[in-house]
C-alpha positions as CSV (number, residue, x, y, z in Angstrom):
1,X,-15.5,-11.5,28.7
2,X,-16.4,-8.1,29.8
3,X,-13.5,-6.4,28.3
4,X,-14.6,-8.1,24.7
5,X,-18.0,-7.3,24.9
6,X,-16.4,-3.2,25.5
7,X,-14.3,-3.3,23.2
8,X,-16.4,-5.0,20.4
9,X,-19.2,-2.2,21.3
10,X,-16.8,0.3,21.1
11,X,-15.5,-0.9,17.5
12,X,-19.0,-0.9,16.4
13,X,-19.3,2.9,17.8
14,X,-16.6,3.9,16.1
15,X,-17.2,2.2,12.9
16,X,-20.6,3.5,13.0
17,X,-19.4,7.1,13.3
18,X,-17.2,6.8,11.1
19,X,-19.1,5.9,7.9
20,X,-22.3,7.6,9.2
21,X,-23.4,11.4,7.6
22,X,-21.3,14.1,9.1
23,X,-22.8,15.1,12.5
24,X,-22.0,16.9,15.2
25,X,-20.5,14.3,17.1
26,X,-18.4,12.7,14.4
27,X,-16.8,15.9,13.9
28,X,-16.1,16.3,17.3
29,X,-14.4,12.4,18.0
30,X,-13.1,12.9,14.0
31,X,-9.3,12.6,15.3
32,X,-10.3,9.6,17.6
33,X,-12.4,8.1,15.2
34,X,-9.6,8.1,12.5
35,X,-6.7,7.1,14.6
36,X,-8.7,3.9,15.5
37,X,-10.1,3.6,11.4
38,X,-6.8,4.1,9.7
39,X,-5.6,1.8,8.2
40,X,-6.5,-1.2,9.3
41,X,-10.5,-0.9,9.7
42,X,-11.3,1.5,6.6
43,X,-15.0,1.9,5.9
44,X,-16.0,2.7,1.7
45,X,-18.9,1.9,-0.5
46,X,-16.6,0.4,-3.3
47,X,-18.6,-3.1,-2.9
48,X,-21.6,-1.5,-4.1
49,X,-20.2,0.9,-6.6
50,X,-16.7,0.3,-7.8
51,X,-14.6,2.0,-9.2
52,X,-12.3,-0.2,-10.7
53,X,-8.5,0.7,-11.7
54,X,-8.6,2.2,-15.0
55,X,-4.1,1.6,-14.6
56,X,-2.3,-1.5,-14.0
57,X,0.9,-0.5,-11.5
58,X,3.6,-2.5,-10.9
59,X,5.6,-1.9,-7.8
60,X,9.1,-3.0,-7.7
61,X,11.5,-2.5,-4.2
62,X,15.3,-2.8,-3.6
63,X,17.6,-2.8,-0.7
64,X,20.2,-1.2,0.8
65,X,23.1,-2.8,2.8
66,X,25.8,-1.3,4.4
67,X,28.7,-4.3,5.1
68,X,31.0,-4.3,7.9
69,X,34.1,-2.9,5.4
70,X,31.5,0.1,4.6
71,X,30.4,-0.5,1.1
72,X,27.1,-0.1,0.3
73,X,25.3,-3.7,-1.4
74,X,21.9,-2.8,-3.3
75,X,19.9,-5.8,-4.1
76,X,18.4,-5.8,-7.8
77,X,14.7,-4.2,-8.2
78,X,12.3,-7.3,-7.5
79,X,8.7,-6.6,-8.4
80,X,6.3,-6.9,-5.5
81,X,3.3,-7.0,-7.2
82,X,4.6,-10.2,-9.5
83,X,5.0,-12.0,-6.2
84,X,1.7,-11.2,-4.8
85,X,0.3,-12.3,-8.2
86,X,2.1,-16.2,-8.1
87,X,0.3,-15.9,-4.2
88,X,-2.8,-15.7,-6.1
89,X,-2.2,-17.4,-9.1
90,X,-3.6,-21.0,-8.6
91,X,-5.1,-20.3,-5.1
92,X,-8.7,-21.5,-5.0
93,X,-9.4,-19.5,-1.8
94,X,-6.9,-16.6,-2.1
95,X,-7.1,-13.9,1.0
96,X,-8.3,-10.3,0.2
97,X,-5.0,-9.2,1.9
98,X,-2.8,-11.1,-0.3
99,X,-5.0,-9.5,-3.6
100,X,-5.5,-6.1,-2.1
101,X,-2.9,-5.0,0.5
102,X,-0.1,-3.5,-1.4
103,X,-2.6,-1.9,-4.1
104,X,-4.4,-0.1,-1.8
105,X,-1.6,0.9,0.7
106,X,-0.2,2.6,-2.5
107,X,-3.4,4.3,-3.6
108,X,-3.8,5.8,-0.5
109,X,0.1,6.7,-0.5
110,X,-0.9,8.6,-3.7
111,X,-3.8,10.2,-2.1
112,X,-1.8,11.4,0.8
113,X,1.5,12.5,-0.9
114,X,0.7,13.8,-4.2
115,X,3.6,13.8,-6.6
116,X,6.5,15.5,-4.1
117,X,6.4,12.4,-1.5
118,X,6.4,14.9,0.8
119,X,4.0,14.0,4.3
120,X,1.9,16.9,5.6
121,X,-0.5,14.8,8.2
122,X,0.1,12.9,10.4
123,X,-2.4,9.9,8.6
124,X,0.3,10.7,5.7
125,X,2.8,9.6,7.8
126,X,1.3,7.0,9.0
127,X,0.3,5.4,5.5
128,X,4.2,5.9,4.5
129,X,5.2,3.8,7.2
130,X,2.6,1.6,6.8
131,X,3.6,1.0,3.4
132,X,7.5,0.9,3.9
133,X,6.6,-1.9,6.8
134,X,4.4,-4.2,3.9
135,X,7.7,-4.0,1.6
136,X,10.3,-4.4,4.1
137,X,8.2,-7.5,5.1
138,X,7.8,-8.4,1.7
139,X,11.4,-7.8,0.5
140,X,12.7,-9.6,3.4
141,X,10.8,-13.0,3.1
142,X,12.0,-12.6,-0.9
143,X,16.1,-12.2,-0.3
144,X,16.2,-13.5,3.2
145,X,19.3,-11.1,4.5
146,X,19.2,-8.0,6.5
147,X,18.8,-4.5,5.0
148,X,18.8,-0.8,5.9
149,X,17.0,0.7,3.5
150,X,14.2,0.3,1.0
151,X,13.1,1.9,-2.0
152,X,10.3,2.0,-4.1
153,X,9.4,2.1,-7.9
154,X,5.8,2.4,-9.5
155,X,5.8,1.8,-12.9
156,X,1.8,2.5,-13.7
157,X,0.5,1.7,-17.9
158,X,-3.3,3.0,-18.6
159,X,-5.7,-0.2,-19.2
160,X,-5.8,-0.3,-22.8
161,X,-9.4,-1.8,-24.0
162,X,-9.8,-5.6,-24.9
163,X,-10.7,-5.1,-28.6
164,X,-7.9,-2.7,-29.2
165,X,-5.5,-2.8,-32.0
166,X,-1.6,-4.2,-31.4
167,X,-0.9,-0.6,-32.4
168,X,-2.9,0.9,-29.6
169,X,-1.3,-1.7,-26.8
170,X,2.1,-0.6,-27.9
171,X,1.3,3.0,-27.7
172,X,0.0,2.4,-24.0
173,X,2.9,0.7,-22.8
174,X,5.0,4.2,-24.2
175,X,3.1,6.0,-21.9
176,X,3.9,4.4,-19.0
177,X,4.9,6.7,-16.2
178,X,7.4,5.7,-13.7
179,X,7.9,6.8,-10.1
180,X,10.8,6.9,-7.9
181,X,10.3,7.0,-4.1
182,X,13.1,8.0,-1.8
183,X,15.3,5.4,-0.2
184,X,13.4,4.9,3.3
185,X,15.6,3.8,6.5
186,X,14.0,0.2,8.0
187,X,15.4,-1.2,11.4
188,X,18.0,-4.2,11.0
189,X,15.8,-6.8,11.3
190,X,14.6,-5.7,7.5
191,X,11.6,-4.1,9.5
């Protein structure tokens, strides 16, 4: 009971530090108070001002499968986000994880890696893993067979507006922009 009531207290703490002003003692814990934030407990003000996506992205993932005779199996690109959509789709209560987890793992992929998917922090570490491990999961519940590797492929299309011409939704979907992530090793387990 004792140890709950700690660590709940020291949850709040850290929370609190963590979306108060920048002060002297939040920039002193920053590296304590992040490693304990990221990812799972991040703090924004989106519920009272959003910023909603101005892009639609679909991700897509394959697989990589070495067989015992050597050859390397890839398994065709299965799109991700259409599988968190038919979660959704029909679901009277659906969870904020199922509508939420993948999007926002990539955004902040994006805002760690820039274009060169290169990390240069360890938090951009961190949120590669984290969102190699949510497609690896993902991927494996979908084909159901071991895998070595995964990759990744975002194709993102601007948000055309509701009133605009058939014209103007065809020349959005040309400008589509498609990324590429490298293939990422995953243990056997498809983890």
């Amino acid at each position: 009971m004792i140890l709950c009531v700690m660590v709940a207290l020291a949850h709040v703490a850290l929370v609190f530090l963590h979306v108060a002003p920048t002060n002297v003692v939040s920039q002193r814990y920053r590296s304590q108070v992040d490693a304990w934030i990221y990812p799972l407990f991040e703090q924004n003000w989106r519920l009272f001002a959003p910023d909603p996506d101005s892009v639609n992205r679909t991700i897509f993932a394959r697989t990589a499968h070495t067989t015992r005779n050597g050859s390397v199996q890839v398994s065709p690109w299965t799109s991700l986000t259409a599988v968190d959509r038919a979660a959704i789709r029909h679901n009277a209560f659906p969870s904020h994880t199922a509508q939420n987890l993948l999007r926002r793992s990539w955004t902040s992929y994006v805002e760690l890696h820039g274009a060169d998917d290169v990390s240069r922090s360890d938090r951009a570490e961190m949120m590669q893993q984290y969102l190699r491990n949510i497609a690896a999961d993902r991927m494996a519940d979908v084909i159901g067979k071991p895998f070595e590797s995964i990759q990744l492929r975002v194709v993102t299309q601007p948000v055309t507006a509701p009133d605009a011409a058939g014209r103007d939704r065809r020349a959005a979907s040309a400008d589509a922009q498609t990324r590429l992530l490298p293939w990422w090793k995953v243990a056997s387990d498809g983890k």
